[in-house]
C-alpha positions as CSV (number, residue, x, y, z in Angstrom):
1,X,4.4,-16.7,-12.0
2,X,3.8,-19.3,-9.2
3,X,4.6,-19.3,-5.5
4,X,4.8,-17.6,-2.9
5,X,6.1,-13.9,-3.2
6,X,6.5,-10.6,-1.4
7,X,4.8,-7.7,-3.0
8,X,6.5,-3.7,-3.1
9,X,5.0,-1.0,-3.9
10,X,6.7,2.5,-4.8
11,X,6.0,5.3,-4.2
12,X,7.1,9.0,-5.1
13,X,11.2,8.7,-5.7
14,X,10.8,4.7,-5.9
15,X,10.2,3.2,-9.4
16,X,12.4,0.7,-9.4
17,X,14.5,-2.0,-6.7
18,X,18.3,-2.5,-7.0
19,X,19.5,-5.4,-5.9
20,X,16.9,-7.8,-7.2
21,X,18.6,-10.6,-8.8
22,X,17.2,-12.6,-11.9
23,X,15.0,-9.3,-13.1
24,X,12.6,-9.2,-15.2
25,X,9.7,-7.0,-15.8
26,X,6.1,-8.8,-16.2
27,X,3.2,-7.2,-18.1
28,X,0.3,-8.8,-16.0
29,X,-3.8,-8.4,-17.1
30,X,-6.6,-8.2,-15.3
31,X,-10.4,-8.2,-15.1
32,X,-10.0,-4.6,-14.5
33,X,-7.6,-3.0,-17.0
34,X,-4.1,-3.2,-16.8
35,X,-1.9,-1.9,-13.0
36,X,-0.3,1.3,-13.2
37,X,2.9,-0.2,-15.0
38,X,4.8,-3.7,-16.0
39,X,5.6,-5.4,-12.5
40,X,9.4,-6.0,-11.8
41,X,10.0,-9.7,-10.8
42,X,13.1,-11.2,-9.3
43,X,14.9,-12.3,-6.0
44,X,15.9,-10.3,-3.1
45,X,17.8,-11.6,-0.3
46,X,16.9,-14.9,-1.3
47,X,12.6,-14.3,-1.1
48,X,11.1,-14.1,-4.5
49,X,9.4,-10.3,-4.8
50,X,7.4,-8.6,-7.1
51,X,8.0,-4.9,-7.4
52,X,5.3,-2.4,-8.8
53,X,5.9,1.6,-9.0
54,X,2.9,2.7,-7.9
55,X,2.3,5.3,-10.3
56,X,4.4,3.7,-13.0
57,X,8.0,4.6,-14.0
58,X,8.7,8.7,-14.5
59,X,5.6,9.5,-11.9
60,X,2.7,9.5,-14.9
61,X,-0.5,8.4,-13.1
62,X,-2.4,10.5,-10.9
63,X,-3.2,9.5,-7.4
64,X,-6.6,9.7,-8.1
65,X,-6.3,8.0,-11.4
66,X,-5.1,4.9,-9.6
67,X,-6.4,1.5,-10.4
68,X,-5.7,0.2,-7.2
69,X,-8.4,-3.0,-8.0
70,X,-5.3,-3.6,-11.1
71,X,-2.6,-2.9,-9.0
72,X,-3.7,-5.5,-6.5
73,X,-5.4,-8.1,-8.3
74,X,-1.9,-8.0,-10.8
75,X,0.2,-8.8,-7.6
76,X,-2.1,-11.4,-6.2
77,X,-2.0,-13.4,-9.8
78,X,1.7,-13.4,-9.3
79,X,1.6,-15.3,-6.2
80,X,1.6,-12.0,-3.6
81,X,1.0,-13.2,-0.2
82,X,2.3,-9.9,1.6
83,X,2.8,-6.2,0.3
84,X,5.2,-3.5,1.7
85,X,3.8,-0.4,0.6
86,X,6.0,2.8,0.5
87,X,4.3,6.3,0.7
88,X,5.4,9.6,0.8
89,X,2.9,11.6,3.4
90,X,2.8,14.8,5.3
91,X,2.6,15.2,9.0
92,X,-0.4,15.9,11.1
93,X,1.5,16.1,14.7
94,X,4.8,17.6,15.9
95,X,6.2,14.7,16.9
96,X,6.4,13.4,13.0
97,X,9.1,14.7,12.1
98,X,10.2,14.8,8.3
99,X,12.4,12.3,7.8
100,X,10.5,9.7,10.5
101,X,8.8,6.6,9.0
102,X,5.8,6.0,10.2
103,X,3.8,2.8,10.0
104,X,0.0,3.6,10.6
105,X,-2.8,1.1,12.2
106,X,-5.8,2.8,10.6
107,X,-7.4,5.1,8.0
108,X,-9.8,7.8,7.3
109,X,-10.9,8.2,3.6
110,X,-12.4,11.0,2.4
111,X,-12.1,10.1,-0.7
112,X,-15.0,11.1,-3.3
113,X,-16.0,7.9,-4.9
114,X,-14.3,4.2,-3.9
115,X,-15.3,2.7,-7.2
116,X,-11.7,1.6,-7.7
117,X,-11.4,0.3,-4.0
118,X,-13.3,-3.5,-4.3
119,X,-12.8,-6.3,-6.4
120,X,-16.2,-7.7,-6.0
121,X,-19.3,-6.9,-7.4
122,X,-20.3,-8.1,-11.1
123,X,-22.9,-10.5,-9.6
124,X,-20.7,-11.5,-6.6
125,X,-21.0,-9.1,-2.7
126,X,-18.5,-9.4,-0.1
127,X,-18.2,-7.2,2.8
128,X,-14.8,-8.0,4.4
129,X,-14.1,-7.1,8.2
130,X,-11.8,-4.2,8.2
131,X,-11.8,-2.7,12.0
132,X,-8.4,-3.3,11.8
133,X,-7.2,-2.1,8.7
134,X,-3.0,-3.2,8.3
135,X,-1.8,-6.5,9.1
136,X,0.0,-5.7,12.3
137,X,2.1,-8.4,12.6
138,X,3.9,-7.4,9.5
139,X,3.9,-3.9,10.9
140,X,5.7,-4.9,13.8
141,X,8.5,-6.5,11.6
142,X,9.4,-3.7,9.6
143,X,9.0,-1.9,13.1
144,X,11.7,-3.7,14.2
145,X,13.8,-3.8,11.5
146,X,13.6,0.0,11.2
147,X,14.7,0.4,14.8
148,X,18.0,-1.5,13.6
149,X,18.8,1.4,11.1
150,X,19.0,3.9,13.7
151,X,16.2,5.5,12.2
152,X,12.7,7.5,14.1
153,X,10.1,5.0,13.5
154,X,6.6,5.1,15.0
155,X,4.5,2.0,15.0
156,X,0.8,3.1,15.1
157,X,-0.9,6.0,13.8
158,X,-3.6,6.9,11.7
159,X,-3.1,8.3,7.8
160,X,-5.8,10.5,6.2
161,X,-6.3,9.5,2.8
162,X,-7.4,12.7,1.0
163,X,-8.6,13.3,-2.8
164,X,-5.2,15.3,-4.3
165,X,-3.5,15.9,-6.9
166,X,-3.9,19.6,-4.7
167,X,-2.2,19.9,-1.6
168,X,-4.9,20.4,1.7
169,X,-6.1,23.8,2.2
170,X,-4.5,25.3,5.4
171,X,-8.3,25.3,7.5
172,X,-8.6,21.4,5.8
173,X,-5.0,21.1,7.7
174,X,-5.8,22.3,10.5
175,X,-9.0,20.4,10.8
176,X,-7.0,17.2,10.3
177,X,-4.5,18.3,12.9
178,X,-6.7,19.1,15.4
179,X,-8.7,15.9,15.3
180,X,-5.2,13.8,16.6
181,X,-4.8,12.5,13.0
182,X,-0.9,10.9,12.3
183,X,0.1,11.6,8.6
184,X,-1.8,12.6,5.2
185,X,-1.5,10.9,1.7
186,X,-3.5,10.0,-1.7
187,X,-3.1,6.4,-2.4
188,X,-2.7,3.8,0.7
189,X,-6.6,3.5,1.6
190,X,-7.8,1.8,-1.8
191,X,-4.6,-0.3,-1.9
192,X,-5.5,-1.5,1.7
193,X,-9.0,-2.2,1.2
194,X,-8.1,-4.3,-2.0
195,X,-5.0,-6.0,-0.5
196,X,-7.9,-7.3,2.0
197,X,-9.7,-8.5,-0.2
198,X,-7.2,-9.9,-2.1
199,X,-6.4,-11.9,1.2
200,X,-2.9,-10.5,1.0
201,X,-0.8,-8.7,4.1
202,X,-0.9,-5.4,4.1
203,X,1.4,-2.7,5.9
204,X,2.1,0.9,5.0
205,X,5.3,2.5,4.9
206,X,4.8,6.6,5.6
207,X,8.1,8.4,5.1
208,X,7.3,11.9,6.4
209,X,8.3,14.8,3.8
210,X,6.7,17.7,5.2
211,X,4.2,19.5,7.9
212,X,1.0,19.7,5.7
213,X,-0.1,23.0,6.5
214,X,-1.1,23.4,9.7
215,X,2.1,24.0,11.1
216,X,2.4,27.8,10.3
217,X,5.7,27.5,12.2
218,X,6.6,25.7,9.1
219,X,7.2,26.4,4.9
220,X,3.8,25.8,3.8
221,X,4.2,22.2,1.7
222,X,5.1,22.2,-2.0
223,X,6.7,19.8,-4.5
224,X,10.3,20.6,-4.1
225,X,10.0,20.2,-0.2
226,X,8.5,16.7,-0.5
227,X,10.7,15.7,-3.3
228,X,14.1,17.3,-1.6
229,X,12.9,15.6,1.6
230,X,11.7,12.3,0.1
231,X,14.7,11.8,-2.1
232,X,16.5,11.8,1.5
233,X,14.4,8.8,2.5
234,X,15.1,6.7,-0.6
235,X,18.1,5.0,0.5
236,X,16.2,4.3,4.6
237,X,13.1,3.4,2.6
238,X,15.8,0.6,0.2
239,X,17.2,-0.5,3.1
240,X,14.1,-1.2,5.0
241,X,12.9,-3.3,2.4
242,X,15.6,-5.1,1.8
243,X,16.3,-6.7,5.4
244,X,12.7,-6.9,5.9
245,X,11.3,-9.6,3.1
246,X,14.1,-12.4,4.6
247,X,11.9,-11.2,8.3
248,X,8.6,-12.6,6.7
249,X,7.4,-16.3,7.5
250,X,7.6,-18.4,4.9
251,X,3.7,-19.2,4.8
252,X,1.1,-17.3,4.7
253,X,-1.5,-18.3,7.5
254,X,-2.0,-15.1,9.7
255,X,-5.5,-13.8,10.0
256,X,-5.7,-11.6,6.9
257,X,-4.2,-14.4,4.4
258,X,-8.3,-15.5,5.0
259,X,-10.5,-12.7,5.1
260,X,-12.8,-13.5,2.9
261,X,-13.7,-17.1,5.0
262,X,-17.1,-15.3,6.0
263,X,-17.3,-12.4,3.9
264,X,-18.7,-13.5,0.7
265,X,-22.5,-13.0,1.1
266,X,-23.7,-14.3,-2.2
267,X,-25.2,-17.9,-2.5
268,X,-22.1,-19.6,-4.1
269,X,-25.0,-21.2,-6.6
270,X,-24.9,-17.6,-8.0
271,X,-22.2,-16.7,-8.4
272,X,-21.7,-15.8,-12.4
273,X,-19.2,-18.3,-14.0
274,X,-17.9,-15.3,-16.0
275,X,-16.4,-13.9,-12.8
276,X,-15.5,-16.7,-10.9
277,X,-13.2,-17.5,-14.3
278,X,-12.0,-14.1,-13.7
279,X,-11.6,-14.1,-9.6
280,X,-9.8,-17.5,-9.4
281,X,-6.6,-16.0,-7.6
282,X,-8.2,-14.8,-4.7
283,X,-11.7,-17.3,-5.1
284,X,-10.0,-20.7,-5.9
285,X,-9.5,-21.8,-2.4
286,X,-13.5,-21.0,-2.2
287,X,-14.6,-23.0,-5.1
C-alpha cells in the first residue's frame, strides 16, 4: 500500500481494468465512511495503479450519493499521486460530437450542497486555490496520446456538473447551451475539488454519449442512448488509459502535487490531534 501510484476512476460501462497484472482488490477505510467500492490494485504497463469504479461494481451508487471525500482520501492512502477520471457526459455544442473525448479545463457546479466535496473541516480550514481547476499538464498527455488513436479529442472545455439522477430539462439545456458551456455530467466537480485537496493530479476524461437536450435536431437523451453510445467508447476509453500511465513522470512535483503549501489557514498549534491522526496522508509532509 506504499509508493507511488496512478489512480483510475470508472465511470458508467467501466468497473473494472483488464490487463492489470498482480490483481488484487483492496478494501480501504477512511475518516469518512468507506469509497464507493473495494479498490482494484495491480500493475499496468509496468506503473503501479489503483483502480476504483466510481459507483462501485453493477452501477449501485447514485451520483449524488457519492462520497467523493472516500473515494479520494481511499486513493491518496494508497499512495495516489495522479487520477485519470473517466466520465460519461452529454454535449452542450455541435462540435462535441458523441463519440469525441473531451478533456475539460474548468467547471460550473450547480450542485445543491458540497458537503461531500472537502476533506477539511473538523477543527482544521483550508481554502485551496482552484482558478485552474484540472492539472493541465496531465491533460495534455492523454491529449496526446488520444490523438495517437485516431480518435476526436478536444483539449479544453468547460463541464457542467449538475444535481441528477434526472436528465436536464430541455429550457435547463438550452440555458447551458447557450451560455458556451462544453459537456454535462454528475460526478467530476467533487472528485476534482477533493483530488486538490488531496494534493493529487487531476484530469477528466468526457466520453460524449449524447446531445443533452438542447439539440432538438437530436433524440432527446435517455439511458439506452448513453449506454449504446458509451459502451462504444469502452474499448477508446481502455486504450487511453493504458498507454497513458507509462506517459506520466515518475515523481510527483508539478504544481498541484502541493496545493495545500498556503492553504491551510488554521494556526498549526490547533489543529485537533484527532484529525491530524486521521489526515496524515495528505498532512504528513505539513507536520
Amino acid at each position: 500500500m506504499s509508493g507511488k501510484r496512478i489512480g483510475i476512476i470508472g465511470g458508467s460501462g467501466l468497473y473494472d481494468m483488464e490487463g492489470l497484472s498482480e490483481q488484487e482488490w483492496i478494501t480501504v477505510e477512511t475518516p469518512f465512511g468507506p469509497p464507493s467500492d473495494q479498490i482494484l490494485t495491480g500493475k499496468l504497463d509496468g506503473r503501479s495503479v489503483a483502480f476504483l469504479p466510481r459507483h462501485a461494481r453493477g452501477h449501485r451508487i447514485l451520483p449524488s450519493d457519492l462520497n467523493h471525500r472516500a473515494n479520494i482520501f481511499a486513493l491518496k492512502k494508497l499512495g495516489v499521486e495522479w487520477i485519470l477520471s473517466v466520465s460519461a457526459v452529454g454535449s452542450l455544442q455541435k462540435e462535441f460530437r458523441p463519440c469525441d473525448v473531451v478533456l475539460p479545463d474548468q467547471f460550473i457546479d450547480h450542485l445543491r450542497t458540497t458537503q461531500n466535496q472537502t476533506l477539511f473541516g473538523n477543527g482544521i480550514v483550508a481554502h485551496i486555490a482552484f482558478a485552474e481547476p484540472i492539472c493541465m499538464e496531465l491533460s495534455r498527455i492523454v491529449y496526446e496520446v488520444t490523438q495517437t488513436l485516431d480518435a476526436r479529442v478536444h483539449l479544453g472545455g468547460t463541464y457542467v456538473n449538475m444535481e441528477g439522477p434526472a436528465f436536464s430539462t430541455r429550457a435547463e439545456s438550452i440555458r447551458n447551451h447557450n451560455e458556451g458551456h462544453s459537456v454535462i455530467g454528475m460526478t467530476n466537480m467533487g472528485e476534482a475539488r477533493c483530488a486538490r485537496e488531496a494534493e493529487i493530479a487531476y484530469t477528466t476524461i468526457a466520453m460524449v454519449s449524447d446531445y443533452d437536450s438542447w439539440n432538438v435536431t437530436e433524440d432527446h437523451v435517455t439511458l439506452e442512448m448513453i449506454m449504446e453510445n458509451f459502451s462504444k467508447n469502452i474499448i477508446l476509453a481502455k486504450d487511453i488509459l493504458r498507454k497513458t500511465v507509462s506517459k506520466i513522470p515518475l515523481e510527483a512535483n508539478w504544481p498541484c502535487h502541493s496545493a495545500l503549501k498556503n492553504a491551510i489557514f488554521t494556526a498549526r498549534e490547533c489543529w485537533p490531534q484527532e484529525w491530524v491522526e486521521k489526515l496524515k496522508p495528505i498532512l504528513s509532509k505539513y507536520l
